[in-house]
N, CA, C and O atoms as a printed pandas DataFrame, in Angstrom:
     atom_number atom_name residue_name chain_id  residue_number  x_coord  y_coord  z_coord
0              1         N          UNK        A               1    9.921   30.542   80.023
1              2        CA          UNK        A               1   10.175   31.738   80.795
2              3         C          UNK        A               1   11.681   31.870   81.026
3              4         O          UNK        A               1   12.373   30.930   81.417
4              5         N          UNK        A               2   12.175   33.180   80.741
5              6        CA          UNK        A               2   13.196   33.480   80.956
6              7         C          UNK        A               2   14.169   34.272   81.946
7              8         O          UNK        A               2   14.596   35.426   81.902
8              9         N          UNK        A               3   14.367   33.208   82.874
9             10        CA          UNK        A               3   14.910   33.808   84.145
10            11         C          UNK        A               3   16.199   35.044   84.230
11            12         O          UNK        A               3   16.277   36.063   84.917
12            13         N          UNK        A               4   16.917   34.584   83.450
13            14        CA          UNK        A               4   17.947   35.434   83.342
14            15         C          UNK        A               4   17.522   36.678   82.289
15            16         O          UNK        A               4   17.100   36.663   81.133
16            17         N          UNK        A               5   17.903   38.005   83.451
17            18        CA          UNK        A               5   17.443   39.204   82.767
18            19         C          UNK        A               5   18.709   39.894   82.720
19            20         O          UNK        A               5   19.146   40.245   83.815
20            21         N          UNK        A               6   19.526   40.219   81.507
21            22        CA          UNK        A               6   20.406   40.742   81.062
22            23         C          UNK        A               6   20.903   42.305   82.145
23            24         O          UNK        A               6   21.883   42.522   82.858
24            25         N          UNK        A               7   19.522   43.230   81.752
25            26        CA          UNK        A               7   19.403   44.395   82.351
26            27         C          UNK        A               7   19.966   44.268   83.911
27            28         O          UNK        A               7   20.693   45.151   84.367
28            29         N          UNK        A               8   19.524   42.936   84.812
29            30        CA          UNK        A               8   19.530   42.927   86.080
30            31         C          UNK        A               8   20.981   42.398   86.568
31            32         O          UNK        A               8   21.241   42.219   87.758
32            33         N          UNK        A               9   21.703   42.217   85.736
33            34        CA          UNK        A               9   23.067   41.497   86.115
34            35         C          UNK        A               9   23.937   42.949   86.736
35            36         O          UNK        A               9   24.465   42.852   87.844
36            37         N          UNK        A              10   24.029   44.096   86.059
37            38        CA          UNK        A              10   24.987   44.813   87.119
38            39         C          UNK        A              10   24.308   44.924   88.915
39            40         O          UNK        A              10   24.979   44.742   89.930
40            41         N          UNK        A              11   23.184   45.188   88.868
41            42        CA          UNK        A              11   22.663   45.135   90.028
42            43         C          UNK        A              11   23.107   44.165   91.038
43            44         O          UNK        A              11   23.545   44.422   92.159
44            45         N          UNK        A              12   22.903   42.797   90.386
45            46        CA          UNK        A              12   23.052   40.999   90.917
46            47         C          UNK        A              12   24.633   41.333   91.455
47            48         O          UNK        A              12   24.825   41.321   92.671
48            49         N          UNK        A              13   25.665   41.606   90.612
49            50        CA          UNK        A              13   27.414   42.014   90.746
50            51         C          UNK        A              13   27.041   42.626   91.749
51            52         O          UNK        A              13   27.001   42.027   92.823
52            53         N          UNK        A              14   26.731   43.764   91.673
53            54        CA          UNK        A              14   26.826   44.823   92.928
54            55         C          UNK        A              14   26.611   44.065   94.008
55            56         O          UNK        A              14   27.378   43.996   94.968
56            57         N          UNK        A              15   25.470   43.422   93.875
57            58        CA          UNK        A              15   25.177   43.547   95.648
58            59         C          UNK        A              15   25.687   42.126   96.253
59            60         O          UNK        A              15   25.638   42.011   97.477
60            61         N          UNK        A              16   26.296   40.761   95.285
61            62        CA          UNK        A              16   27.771   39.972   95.723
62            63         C          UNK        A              16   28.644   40.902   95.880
63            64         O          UNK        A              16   28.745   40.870   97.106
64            65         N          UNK        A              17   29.585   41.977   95.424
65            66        CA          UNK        A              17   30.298   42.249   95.696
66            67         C          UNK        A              17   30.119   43.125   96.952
67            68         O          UNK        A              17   30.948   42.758   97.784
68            69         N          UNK        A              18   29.504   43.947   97.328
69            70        CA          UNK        A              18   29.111   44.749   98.433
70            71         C          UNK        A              18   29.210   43.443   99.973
71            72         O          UNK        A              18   29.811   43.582  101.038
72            73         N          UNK        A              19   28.289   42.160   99.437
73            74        CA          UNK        A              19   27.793   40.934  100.540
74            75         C          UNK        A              19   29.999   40.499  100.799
75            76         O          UNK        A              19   30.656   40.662  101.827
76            77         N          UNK        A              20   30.391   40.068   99.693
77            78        CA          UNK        A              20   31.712   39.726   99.407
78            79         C          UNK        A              20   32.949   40.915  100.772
79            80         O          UNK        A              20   33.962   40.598  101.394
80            81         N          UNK        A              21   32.080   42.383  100.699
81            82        CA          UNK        A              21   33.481   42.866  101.233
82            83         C          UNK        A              21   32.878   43.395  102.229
83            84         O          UNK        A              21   33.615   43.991  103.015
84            85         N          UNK        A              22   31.646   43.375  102.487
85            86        CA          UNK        A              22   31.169   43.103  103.980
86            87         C          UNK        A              22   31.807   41.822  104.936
87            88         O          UNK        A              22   32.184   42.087  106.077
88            89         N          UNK        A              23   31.886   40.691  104.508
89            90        CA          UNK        A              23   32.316   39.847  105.049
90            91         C          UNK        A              23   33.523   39.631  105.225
91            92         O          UNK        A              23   33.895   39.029  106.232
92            93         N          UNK        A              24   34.709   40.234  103.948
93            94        CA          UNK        A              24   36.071   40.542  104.367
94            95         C          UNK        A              24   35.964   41.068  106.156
95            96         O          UNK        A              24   36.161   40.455  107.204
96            97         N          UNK        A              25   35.545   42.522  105.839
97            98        CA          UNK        A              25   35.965   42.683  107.270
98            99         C          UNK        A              25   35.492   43.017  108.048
99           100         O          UNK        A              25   35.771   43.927  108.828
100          101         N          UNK        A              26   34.253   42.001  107.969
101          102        CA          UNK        A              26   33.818   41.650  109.669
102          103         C          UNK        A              26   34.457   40.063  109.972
103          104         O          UNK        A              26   34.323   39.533  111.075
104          105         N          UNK        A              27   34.951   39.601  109.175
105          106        CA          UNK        A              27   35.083   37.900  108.844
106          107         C          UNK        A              27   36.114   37.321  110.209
107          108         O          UNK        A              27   35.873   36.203  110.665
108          109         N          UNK        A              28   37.246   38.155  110.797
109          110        CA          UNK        A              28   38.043   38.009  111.599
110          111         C          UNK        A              28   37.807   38.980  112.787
111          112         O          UNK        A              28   38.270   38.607  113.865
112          113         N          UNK        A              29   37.193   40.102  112.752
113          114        CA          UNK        A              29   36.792   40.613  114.053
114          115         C          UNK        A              29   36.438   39.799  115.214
115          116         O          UNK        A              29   35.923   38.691  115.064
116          117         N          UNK        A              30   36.690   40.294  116.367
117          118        CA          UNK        A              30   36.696   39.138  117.605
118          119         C          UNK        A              30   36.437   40.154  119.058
119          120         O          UNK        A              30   36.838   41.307  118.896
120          121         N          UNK        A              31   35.984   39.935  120.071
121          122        CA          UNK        A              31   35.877   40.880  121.266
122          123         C          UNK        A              31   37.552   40.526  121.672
123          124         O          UNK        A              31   38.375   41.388  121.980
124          125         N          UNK        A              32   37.793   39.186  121.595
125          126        CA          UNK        A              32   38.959   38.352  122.637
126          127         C          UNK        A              32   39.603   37.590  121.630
127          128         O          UNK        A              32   39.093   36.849  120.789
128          129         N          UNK        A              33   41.312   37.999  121.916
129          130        CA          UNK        A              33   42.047   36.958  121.447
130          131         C          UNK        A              33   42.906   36.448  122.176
131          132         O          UNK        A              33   43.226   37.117  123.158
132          133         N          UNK        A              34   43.559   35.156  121.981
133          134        CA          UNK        A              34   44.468   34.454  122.400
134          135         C          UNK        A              34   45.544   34.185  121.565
135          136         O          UNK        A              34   45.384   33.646  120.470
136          137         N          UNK        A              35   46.940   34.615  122.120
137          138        CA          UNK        A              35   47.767   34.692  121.350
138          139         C          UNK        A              35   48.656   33.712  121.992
139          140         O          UNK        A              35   48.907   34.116  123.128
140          141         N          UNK        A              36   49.371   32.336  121.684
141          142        CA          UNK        A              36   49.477   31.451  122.180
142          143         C          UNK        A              36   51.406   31.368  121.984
143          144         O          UNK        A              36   51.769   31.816  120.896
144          145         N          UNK        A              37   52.239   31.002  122.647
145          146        CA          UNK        A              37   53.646   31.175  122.154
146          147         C          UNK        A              37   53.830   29.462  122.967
147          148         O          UNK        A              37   53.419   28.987  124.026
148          149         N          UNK        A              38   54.756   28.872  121.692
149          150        CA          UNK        A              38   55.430   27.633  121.813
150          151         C          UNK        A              38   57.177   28.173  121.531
151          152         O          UNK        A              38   57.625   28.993  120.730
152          153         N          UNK        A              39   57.952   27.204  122.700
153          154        CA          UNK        A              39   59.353   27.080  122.112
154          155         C          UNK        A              39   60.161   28.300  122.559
155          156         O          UNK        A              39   59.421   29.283  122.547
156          157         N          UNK        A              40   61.264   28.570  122.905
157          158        CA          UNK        A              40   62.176   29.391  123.673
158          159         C          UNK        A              40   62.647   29.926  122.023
159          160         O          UNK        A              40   62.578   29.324  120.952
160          161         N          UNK        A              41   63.099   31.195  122.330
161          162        CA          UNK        A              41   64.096   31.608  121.380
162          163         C          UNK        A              41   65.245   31.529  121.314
163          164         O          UNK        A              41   66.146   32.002  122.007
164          165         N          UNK        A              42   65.227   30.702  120.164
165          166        CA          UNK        A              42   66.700   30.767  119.589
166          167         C          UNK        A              42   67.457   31.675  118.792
167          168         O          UNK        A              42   68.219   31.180  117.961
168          169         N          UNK        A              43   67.372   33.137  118.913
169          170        CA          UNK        A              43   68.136   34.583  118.249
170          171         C          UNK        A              43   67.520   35.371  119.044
171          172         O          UNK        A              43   66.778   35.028  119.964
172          173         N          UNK        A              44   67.821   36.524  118.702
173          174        CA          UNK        A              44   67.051   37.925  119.002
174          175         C          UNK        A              44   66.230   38.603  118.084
175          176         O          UNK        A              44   66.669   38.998  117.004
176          177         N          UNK        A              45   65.393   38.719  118.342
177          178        CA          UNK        A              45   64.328   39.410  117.014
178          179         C          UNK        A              45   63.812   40.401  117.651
179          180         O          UNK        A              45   64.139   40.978  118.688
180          181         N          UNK        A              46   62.523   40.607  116.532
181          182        CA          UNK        A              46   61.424   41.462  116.862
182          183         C          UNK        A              46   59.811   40.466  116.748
183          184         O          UNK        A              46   59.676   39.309  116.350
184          185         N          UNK        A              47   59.092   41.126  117.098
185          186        CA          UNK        A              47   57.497   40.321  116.428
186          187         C          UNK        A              47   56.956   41.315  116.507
187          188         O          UNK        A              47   57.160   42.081  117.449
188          189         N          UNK        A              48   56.071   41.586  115.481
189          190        CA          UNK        A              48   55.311   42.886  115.447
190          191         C          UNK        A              48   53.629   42.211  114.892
191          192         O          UNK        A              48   53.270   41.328  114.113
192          193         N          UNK        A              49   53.091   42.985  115.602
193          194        CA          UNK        A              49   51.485   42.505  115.814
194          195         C          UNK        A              49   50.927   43.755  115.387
195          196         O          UNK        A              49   51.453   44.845  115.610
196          197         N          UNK        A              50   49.760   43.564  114.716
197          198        CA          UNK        A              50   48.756   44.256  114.153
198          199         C          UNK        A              50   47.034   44.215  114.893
199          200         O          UNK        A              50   46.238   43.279  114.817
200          201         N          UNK        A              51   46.817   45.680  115.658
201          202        CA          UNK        A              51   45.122   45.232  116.082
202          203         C          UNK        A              51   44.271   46.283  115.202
203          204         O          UNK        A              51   44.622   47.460  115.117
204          205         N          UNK        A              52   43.650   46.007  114.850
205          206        CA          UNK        A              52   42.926   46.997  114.160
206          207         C          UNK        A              52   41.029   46.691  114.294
207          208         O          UNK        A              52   40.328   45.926  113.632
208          209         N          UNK        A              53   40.761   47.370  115.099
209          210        CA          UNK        A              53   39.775   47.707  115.562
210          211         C          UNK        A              53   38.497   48.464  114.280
211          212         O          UNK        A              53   38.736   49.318  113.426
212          213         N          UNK        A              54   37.282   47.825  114.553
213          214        CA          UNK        A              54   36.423   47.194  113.166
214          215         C          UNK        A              54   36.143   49.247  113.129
215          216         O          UNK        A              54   35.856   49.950  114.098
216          217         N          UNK        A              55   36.373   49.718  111.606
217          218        CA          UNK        A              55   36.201   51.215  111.696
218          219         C          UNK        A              55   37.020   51.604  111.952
219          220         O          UNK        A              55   36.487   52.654  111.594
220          221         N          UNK        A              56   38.605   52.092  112.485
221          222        CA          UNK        A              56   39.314   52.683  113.047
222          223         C          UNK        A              56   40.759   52.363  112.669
223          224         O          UNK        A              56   41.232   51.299  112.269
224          225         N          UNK        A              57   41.241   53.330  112.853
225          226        CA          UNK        A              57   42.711   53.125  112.395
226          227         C          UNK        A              57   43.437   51.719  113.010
227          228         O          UNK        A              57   42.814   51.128  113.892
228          229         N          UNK        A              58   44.808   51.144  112.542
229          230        CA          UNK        A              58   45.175   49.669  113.411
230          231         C          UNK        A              58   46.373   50.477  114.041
231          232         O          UNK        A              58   47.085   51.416  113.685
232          233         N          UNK        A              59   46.246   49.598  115.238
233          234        CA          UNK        A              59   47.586   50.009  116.132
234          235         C          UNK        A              59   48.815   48.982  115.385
235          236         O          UNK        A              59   48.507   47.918  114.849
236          237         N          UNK        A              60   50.062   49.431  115.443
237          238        CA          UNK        A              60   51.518   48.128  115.125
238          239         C          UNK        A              60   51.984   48.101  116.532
239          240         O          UNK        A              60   52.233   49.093  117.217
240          241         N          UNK        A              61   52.072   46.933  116.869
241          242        CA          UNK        A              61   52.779   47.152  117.915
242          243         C          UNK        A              61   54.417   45.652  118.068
243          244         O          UNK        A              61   54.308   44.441  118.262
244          245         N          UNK        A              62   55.581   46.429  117.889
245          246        CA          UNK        A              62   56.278   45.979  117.430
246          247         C          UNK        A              62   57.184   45.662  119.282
247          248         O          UNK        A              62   57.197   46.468  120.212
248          249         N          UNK        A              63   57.989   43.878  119.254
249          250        CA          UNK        A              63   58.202   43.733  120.416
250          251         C          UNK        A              63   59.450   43.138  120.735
251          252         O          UNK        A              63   59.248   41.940  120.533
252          253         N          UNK        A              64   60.764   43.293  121.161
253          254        CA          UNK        A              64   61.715   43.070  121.108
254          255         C          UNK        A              64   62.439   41.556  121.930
255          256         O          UNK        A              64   62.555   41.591  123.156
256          257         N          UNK        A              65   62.796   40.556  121.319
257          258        CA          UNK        A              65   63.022   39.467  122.121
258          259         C          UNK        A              65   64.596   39.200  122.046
259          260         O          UNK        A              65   65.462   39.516  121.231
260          261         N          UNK        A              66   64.594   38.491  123.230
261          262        CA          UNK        A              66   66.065   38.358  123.440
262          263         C          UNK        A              66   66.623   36.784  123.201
263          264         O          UNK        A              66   65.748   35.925  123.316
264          265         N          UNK        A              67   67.555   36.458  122.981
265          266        CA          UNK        A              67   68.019   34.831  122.428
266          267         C          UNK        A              67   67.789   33.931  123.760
267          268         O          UNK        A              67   68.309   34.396  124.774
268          269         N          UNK        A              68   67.368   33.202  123.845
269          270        CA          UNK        A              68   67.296   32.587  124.976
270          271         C          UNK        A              68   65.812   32.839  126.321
271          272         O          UNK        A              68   65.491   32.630  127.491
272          273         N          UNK        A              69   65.380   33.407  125.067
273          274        CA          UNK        A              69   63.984   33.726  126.134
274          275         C          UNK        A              69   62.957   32.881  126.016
275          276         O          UNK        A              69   62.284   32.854  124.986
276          277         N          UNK        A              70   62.701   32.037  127.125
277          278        CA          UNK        A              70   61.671   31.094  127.345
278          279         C          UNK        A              70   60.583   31.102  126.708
279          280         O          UNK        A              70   60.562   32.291  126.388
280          281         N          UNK        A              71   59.498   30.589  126.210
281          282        CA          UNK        A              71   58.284   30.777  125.999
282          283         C          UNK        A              71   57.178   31.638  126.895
283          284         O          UNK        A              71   56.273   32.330  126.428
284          285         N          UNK        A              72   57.489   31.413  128.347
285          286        CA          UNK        A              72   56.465   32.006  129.401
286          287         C          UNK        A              72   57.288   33.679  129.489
287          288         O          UNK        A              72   56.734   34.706  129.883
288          289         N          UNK        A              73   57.918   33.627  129.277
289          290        CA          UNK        A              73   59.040   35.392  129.350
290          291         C          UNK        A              73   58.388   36.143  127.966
291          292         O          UNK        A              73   57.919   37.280  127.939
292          293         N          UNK        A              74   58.484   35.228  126.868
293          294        CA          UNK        A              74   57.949   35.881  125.395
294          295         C          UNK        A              74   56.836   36.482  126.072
295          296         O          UNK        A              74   56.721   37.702  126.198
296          297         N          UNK        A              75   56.028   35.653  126.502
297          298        CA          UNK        A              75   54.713   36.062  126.540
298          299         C          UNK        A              75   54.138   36.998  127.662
299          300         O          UNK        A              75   53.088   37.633  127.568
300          301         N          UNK        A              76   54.722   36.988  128.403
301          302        CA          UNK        A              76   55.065   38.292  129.716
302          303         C          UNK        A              76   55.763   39.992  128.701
303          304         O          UNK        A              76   55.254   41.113  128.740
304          305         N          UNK        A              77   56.756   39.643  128.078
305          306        CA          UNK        A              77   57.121   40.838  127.572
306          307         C          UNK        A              77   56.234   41.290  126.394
307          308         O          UNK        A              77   56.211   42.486  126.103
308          309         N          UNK        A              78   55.416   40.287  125.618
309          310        CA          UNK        A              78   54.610   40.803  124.935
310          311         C          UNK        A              78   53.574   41.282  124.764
311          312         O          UNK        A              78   53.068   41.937  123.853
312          313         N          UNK        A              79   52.998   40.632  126.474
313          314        CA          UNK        A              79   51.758   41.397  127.057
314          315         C          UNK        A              79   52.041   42.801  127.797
315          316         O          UNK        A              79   51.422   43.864  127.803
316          317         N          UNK        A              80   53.173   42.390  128.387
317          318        CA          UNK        A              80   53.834   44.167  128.527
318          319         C          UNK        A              80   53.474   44.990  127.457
319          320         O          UNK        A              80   52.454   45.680  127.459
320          321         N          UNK        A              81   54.369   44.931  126.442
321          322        CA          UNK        A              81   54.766   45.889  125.063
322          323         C          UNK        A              81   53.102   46.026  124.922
323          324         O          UNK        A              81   52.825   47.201  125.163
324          325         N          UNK        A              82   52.061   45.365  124.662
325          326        CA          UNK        A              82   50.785   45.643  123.886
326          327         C          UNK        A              82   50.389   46.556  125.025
327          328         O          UNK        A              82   50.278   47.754  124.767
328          329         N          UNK        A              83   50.077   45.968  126.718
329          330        CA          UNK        A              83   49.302   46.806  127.664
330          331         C          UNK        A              83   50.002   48.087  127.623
331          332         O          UNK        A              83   49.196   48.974  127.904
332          333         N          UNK        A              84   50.908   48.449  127.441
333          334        CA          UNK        A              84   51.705   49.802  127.777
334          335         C          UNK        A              84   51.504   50.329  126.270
335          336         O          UNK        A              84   52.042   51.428  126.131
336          337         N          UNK        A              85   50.880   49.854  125.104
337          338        CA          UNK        A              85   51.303   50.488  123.499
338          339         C          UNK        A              85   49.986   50.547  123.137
339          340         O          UNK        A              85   49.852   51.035  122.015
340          341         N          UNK        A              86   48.804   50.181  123.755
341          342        CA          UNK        A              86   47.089   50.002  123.365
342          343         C          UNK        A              86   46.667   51.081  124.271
343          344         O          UNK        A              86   47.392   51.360  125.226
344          345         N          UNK        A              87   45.529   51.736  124.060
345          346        CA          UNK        A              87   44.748   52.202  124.681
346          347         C          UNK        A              87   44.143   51.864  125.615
347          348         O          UNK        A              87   42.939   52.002  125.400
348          349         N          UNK        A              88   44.312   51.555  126.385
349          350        CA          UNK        A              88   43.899   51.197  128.048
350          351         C          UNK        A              88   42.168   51.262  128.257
351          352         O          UNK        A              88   41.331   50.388  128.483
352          353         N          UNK        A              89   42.107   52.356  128.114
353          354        CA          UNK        A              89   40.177   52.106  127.697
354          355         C          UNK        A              89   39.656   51.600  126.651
355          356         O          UNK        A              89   38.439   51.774  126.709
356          357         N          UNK        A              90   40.023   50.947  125.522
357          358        CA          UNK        A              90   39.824   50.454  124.796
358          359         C          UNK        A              90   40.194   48.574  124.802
359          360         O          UNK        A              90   39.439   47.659  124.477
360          361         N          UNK        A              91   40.986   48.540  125.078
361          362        CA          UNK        A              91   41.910   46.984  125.454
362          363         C          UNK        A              91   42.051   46.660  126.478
363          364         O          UNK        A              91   42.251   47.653  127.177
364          365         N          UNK        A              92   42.080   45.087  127.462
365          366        CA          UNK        A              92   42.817   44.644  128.414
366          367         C          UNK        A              92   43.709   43.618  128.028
367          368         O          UNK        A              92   43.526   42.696  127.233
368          369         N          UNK        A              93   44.655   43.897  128.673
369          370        CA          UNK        A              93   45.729   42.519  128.142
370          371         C          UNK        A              93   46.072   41.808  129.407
371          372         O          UNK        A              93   46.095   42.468  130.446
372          373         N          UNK        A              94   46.311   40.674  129.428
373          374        CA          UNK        A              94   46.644   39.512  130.206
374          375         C          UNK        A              94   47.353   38.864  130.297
375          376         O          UNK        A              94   48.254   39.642  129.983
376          377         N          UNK        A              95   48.124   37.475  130.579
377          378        CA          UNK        A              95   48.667   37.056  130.588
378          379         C          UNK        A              95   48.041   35.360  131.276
379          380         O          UNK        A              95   47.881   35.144  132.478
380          381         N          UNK        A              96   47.815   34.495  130.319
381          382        CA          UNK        A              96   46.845   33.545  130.564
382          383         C          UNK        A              96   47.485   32.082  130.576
383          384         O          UNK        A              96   48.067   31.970  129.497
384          385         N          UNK        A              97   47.655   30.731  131.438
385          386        CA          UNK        A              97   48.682   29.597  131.651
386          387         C          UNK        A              97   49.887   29.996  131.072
387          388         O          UNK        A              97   50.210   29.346  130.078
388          389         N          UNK        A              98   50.624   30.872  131.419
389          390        CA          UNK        A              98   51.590   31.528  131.913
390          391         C          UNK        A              98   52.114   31.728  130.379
391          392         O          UNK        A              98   52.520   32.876  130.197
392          393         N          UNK        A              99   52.201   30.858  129.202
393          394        CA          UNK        A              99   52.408   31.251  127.563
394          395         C          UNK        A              99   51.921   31.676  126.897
395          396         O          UNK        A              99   52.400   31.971  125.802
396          397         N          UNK        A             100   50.180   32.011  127.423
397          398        CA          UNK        A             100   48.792   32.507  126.511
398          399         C          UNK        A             100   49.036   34.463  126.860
399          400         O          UNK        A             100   49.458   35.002  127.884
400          401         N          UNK        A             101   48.679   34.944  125.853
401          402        CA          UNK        A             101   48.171   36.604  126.073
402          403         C          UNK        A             101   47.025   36.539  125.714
403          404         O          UNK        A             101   46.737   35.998  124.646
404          405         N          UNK        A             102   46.104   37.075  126.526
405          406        CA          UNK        A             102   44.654   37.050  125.940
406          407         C          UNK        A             102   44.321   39.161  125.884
407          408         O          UNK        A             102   44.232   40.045  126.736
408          409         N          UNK        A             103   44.258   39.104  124.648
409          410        CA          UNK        A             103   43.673   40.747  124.824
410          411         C          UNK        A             103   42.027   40.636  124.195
411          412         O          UNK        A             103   41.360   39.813  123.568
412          413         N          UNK        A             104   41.868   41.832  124.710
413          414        CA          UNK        A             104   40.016   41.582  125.073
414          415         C          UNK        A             104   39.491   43.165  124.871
415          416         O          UNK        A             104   40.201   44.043  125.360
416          417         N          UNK        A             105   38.513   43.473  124.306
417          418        CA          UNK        A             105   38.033   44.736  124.308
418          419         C          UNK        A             105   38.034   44.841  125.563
419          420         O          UNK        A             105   38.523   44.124  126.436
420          421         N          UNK        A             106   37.232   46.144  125.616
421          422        CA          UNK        A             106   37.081   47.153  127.017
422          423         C          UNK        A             106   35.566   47.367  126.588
423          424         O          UNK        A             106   35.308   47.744  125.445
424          425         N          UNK        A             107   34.473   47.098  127.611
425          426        CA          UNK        A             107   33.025   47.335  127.541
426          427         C          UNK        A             107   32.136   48.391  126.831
427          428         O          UNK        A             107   31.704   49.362  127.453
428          429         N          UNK        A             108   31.953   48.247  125.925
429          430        CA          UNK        A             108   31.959   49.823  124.506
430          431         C          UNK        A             108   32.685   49.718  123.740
431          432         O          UNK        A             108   32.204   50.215  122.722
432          433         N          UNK        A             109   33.951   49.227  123.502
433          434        CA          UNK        A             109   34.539   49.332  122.265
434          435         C          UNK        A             109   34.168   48.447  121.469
435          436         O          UNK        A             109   33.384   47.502  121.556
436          437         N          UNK        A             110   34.918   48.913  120.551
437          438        CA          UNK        A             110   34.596   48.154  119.337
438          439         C          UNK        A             110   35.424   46.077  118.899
439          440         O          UNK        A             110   36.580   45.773  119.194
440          441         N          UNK        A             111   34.813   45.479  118.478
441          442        CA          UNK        A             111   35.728   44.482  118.490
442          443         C          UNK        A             111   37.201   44.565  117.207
443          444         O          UNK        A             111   37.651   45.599  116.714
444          445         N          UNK        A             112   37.517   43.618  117.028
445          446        CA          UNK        A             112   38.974   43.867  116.536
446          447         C          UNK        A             112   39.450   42.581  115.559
447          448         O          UNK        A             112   38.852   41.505  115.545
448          449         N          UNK        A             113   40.455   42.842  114.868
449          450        CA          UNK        A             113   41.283   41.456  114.200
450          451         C          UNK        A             113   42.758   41.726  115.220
451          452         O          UNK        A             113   43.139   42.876  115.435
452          453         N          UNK        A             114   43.345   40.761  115.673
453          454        CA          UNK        A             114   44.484   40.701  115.747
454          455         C          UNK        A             114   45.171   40.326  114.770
455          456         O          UNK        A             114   44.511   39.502  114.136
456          457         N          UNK        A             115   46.296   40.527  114.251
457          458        CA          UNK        A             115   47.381   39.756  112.963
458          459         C          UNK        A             115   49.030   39.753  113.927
459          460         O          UNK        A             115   49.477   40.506  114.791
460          461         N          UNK        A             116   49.546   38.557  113.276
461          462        CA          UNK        A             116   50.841   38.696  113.491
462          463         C          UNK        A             116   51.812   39.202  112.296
463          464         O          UNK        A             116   52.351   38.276  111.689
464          465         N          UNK        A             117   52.011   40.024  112.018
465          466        CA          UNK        A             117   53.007   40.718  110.722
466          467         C          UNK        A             117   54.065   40.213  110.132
467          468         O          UNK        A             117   54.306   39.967  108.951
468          469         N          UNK        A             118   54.987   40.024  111.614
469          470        CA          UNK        A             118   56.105   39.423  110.923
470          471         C          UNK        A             118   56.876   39.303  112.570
471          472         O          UNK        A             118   56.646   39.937  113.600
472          473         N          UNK        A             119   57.801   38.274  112.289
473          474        CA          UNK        A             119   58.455   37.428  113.493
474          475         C          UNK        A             119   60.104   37.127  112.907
475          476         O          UNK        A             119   60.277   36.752  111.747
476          477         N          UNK        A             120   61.232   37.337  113.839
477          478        CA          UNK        A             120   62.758   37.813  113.072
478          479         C          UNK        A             120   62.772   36.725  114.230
479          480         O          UNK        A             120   63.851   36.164  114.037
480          481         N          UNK        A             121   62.090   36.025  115.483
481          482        CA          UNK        A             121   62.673   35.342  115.904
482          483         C          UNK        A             121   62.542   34.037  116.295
483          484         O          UNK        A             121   61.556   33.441  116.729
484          485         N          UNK        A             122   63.964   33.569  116.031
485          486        CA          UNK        A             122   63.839   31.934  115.439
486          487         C          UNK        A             122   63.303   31.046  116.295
487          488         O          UNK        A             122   63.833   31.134  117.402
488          489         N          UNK        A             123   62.552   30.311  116.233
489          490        CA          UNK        A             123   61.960   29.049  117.164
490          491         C          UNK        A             123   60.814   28.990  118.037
491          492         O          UNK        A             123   60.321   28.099  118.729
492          493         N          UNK        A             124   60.457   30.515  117.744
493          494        CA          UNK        A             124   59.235   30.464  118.804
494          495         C          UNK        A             124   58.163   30.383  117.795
495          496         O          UNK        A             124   58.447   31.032  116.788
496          497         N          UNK        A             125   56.792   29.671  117.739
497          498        CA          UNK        A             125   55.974   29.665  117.489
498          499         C          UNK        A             125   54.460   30.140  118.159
499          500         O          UNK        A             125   53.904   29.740  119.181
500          501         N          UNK        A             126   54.089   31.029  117.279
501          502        CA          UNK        A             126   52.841   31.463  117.804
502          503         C          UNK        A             126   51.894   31.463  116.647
503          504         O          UNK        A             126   51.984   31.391  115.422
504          505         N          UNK        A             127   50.825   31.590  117.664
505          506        CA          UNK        A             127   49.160   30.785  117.274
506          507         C          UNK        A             127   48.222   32.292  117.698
507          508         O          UNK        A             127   48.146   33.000  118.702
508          509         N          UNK        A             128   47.735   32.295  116.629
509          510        CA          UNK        A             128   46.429   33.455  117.296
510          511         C          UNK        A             128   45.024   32.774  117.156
511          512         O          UNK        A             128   44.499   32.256  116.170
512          513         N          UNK        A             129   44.658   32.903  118.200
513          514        CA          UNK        A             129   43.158   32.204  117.685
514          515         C          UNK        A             129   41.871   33.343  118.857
515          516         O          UNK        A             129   42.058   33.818  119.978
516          517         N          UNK        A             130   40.783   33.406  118.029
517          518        CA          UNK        A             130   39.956   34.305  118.401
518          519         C          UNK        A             130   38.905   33.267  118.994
519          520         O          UNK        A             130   38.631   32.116  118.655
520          521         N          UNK        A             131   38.305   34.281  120.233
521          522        CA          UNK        A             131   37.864   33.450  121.569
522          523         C          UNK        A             131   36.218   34.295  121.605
523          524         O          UNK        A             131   35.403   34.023  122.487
């Protein structure tokens, strides 16, 4: 008996690939993230963060740091920049052991990926991890 049926292979493709990009992007969606900052800055940069909410356009939200700014200050001005640059009924942002940002849907929305894009400033390290 011959299991493999020639005819049935585009079908078999299809529906891995369909299973394949279903899981792309639901794979990082999250209600809650924690965005974690190590280490004072050493320059002035930017960090620009990406939320993009599962279905819906992504917000950029880009954040300006100054040379010499502590780790617990990063993370105060960056929970600023997001709470004042997100949709307020959609997002809460926080500020969590004084270096953590935790942003979190809003009860009805939709969940989300956070990304970090890109970082111009030197020495601080950050961690995103979904909660």
């Amino acid at each position: 008996m011959n299991i493999f049926n020639p005819q049935r292979l585009p079908g078999i493709c299809f529906i891995f690939v369909v299973a394949a990009l279903s899981s792309i992007t639901l794979a990082h969606a999250s209600n809650k993230w924690r965005v974690h900052f190590s280490e004072s800055a050493h320059s002035d940069g930017i960090i620009t963060f990406e939320i993009a909410p599962e279905g819906d356009a992504a917000f950029q939200v880009s954040v300006e740091i100054a040379d010499r700014t502590r780790e617990n200050q990063v993370a105060r001005i960056v929970a600023d920049a997001l709470a004042e640059r997100l949709p307020a009924n959609r997002f809460h942002v926080a500020v969590d052991d004084g270096e953590d940002v935790l942003v979190k849907k809003r009860f009805g929305a939709d969940n989300f990926e956070l990304r970090l894009l890109s970082s111009t400033v030197e020495s601080v390290r950050i961690d995103l991890n979904r909660e």
